[in-house]
C-alpha positions in Angstrom: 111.8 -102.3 48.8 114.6 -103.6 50.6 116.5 -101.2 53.5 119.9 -101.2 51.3 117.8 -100.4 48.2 115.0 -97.9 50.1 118.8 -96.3 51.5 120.1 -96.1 47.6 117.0 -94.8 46.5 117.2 -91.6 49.3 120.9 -91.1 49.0 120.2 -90.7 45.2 116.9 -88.1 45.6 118.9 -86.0 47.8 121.5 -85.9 45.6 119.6 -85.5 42.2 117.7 -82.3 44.5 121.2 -80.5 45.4 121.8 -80.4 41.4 119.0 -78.1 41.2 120.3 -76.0 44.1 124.4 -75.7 43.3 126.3 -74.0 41.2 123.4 -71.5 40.6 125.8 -68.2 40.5 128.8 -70.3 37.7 128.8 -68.7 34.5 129.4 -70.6 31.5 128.7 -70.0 28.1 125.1 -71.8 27.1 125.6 -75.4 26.0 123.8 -74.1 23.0 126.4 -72.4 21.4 127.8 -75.8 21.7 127.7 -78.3 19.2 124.7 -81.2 19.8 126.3 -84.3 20.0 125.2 -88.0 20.0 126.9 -91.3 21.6 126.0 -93.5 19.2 125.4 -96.4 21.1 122.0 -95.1 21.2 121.2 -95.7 17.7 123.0 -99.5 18.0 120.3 -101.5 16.8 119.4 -99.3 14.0 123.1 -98.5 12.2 123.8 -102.5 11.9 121.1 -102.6 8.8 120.9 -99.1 7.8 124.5 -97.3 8.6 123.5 -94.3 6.3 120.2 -93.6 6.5 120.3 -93.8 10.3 123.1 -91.0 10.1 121.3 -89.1 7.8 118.3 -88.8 10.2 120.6 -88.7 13.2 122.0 -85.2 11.1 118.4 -84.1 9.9 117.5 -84.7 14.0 119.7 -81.6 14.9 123.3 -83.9 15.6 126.6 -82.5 14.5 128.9 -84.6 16.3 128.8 -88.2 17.1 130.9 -90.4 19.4 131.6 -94.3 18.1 131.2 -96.8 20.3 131.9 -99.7 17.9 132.9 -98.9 14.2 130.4 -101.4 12.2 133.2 -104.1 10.6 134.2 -100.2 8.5 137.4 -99.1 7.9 138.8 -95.6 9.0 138.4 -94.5 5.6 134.5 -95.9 4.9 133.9 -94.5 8.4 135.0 -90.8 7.8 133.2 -91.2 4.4 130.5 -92.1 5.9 130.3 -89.5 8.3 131.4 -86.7 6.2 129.0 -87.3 3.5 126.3 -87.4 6.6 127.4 -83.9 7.6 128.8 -85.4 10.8 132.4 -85.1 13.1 133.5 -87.5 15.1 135.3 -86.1 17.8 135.5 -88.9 20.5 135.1 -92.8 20.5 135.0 -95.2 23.1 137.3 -98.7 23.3 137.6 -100.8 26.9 140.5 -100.4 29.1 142.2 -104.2 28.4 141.3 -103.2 24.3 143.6 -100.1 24.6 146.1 -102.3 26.7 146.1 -105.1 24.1 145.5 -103.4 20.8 146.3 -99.6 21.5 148.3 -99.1 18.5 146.1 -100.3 16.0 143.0 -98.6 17.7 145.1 -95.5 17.8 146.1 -95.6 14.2 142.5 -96.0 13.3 141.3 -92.7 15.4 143.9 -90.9 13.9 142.7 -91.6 10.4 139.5 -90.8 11.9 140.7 -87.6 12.7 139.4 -88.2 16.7 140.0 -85.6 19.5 139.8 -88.0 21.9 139.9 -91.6 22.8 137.6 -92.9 26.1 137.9 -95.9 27.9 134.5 -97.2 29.4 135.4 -99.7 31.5 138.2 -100.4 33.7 140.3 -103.9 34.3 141.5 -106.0 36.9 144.6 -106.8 38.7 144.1 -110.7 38.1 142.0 -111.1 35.1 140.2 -114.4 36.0 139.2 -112.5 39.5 135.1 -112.5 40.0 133.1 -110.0 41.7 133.3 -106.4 42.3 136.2 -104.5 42.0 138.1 -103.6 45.0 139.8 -100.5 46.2 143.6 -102.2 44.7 142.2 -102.9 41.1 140.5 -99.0 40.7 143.9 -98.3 42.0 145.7 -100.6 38.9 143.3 -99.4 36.7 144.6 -95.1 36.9 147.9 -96.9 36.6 146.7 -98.7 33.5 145.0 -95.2 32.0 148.4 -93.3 32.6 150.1 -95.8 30.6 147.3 -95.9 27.8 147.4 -91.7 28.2 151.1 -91.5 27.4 150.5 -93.2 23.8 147.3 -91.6 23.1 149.5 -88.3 23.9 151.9 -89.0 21.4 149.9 -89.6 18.8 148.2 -86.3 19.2 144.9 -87.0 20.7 143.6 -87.0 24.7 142.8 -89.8 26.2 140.3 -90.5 28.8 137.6 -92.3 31.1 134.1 -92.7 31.3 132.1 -93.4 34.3 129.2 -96.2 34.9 128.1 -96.4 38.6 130.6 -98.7 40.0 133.0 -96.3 40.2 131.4 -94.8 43.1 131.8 -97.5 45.4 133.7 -97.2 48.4 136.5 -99.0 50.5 138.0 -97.8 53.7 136.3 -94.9 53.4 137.5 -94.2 49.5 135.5 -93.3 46.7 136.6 -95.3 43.5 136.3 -92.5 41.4 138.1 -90.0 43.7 141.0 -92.3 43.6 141.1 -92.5 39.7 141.2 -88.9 39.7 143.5 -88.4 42.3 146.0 -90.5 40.8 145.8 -90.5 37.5 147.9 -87.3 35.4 145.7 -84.4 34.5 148.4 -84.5 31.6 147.7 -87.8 30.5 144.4 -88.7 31.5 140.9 -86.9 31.4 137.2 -87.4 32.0 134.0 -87.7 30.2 131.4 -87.5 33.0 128.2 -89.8 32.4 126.3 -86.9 34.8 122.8 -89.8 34.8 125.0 -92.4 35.7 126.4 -90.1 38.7 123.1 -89.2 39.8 122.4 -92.5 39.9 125.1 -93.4 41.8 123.5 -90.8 44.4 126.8 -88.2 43.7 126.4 -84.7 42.5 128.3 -84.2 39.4 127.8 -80.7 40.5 130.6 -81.6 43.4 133.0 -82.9 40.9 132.9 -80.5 38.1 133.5 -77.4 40.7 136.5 -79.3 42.2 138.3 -79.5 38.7 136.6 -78.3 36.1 139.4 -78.7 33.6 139.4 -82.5 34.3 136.3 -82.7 32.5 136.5 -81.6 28.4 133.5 -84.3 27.7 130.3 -85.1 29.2 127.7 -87.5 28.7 124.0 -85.8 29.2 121.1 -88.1 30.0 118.0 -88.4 32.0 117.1 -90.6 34.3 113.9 -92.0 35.7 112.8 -94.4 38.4 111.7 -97.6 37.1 109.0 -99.8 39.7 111.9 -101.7 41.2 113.7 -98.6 41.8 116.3 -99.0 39.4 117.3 -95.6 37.4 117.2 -96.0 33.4 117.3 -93.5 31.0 114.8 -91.3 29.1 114.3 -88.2 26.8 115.7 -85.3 28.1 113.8 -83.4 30.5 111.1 -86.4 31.6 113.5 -87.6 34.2 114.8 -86.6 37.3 117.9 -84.3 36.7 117.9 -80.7 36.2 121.1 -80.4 34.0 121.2 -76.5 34.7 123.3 -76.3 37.8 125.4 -79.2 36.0 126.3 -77.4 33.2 127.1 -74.3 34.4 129.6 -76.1 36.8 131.2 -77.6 33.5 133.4 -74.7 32.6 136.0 -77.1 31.5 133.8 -78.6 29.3 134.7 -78.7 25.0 131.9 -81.1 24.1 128.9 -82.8 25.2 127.5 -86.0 23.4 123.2 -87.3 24.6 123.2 -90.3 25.1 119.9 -92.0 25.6 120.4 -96.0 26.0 116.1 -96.9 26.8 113.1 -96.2 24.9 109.7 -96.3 25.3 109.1 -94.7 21.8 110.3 -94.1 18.4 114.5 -93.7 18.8 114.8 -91.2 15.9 112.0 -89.2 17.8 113.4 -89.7 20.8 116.6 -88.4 20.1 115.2 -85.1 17.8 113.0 -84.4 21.3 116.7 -84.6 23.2 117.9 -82.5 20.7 115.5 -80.2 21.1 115.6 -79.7 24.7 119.4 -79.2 24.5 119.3 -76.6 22.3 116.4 -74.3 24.2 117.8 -75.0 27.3 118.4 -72.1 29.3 120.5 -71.8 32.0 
């Protein structure tokens, strides 16, 4: 192991440990009284040749609410359908920064149809488009500015709009988190968060931190676990196998409105996989 990755690997135990430790006297209500939500890009190599039957097993698995992330070549129409007749809401859905920036009104008229809470952007975008590399501190900087002006439309049309974290966004420049700068200037009225907690962990952050700070910014996360692979790389896993205790975690999420799993590995069945996640959200106590 190298001394930059053996140095990731300890920042990110000590900061997966302190999740176990904070937040221990926050009260919330349980996540269980919550509705059990999936991102469905875990299931995107199943719904491509069976879209129904994979949402009917999703729904048999314990799901109630599903976030899109990619709508299958279906309209608004035959994706409602869909999910109506599988016992399933959608509530969220994800599209790319430069998607909403170049197609926001069409994506907006189609998760209006949908009947969406909220629209999340996954990935941010660059000052110069043909730029390689990393970002830098002045494109995370164009990118809130970007997510104000998506937030204003999605606002209008009735719905919240917001981001999503990988780990990039915990880079730092000049001594500035990435991610402290998106939230720092983007609008609270304009622009929320959906927290990928495994990704944070991952990262070697405390989502613990972030969720005490401003619990309102939050309304969405994203639950997985993580595990350490043999080059000492984090992927995910079924809930409860990994690293993370999501305890601490959730009782700092007072903000929080829904939660969607999200499990993008396997190392068994997917179906079972997800019912086991399920499963562990609803008996966890906290």
């Amino acid at each position: 192991m190298s001394k930059t990755s053996r140095r990731s690997f300890m920042k990110t135990t000590a900061a997966v440990a302190a999740l176990a430790g904070a937040g221990a006297n926050r009260l919330i209500a349980k996540p269980l009284a919550l509705p059990v939500g999936l991102q469905l890009y875990s299931v995107r190599e199943l719904l491509p040749t069976d879209f129904d039957g994979t949402l009917d097993k999703l729904r048999a698995a314990g799901y109630t609410e599903v976030e899109p992330a990619g709508y299958y070549k279906r309209t608004a129409a035959e994706f409602r359908k869909a999910m109506d007749r599988a016992g399933l809401r959608c509530v969220s859905t994800h599209h790319g920064l430069a998607e909403m920036l170049a197609h926001g009104d069409e994506r907006i008229a189609y998760g209006h149809e949908l009947g969406l809470s909220y629209i999340i952007s996954p990935s941010p975008v660059r000052r110069v488009a043909s730029a390689q590399g990393p970002l830098d501190l002045a494109d995370w900087q164009w990118t809130a500015e970007q997510l104000n002006k998506v937030g204003e439309k999605v606002k209008a049309a009735g719905m919240s709009f917001g981001y999503h974290n990988h780990g990039p966004e915990f880079g730092v420049e000049k001594g500035v988190i990435f991610y402290d700068e998106l939230l720092r200037l983007t609008d609270p009225k304009l622009v929320c968060f959906e927290m990928d907690c495994g990704w944070v962990a991952a990262a070697g952050r405390n989502p613990v931190e972030y969720l005490s700070k401003t619990p309102d910014r939050f309304p969405l996360l994203h639950v997985k676990d993580m595990k350490k692979r043999a080059d000492g790389e984090f992927e995910s896993t079924v809930m409860g196998r990994g690293v993370i205790d999501y305890r601490p975690i959730l009782r700092a999420a007072t903000g929080m409105k829904h939660y969607f799993i999200e499990q993008e590995e396997f190392d068994m069945d997917v179906i079972e996989a997800l019912r086991l996640d399920a499963e562990y959200m609803r008996k966890l106590e906290l």
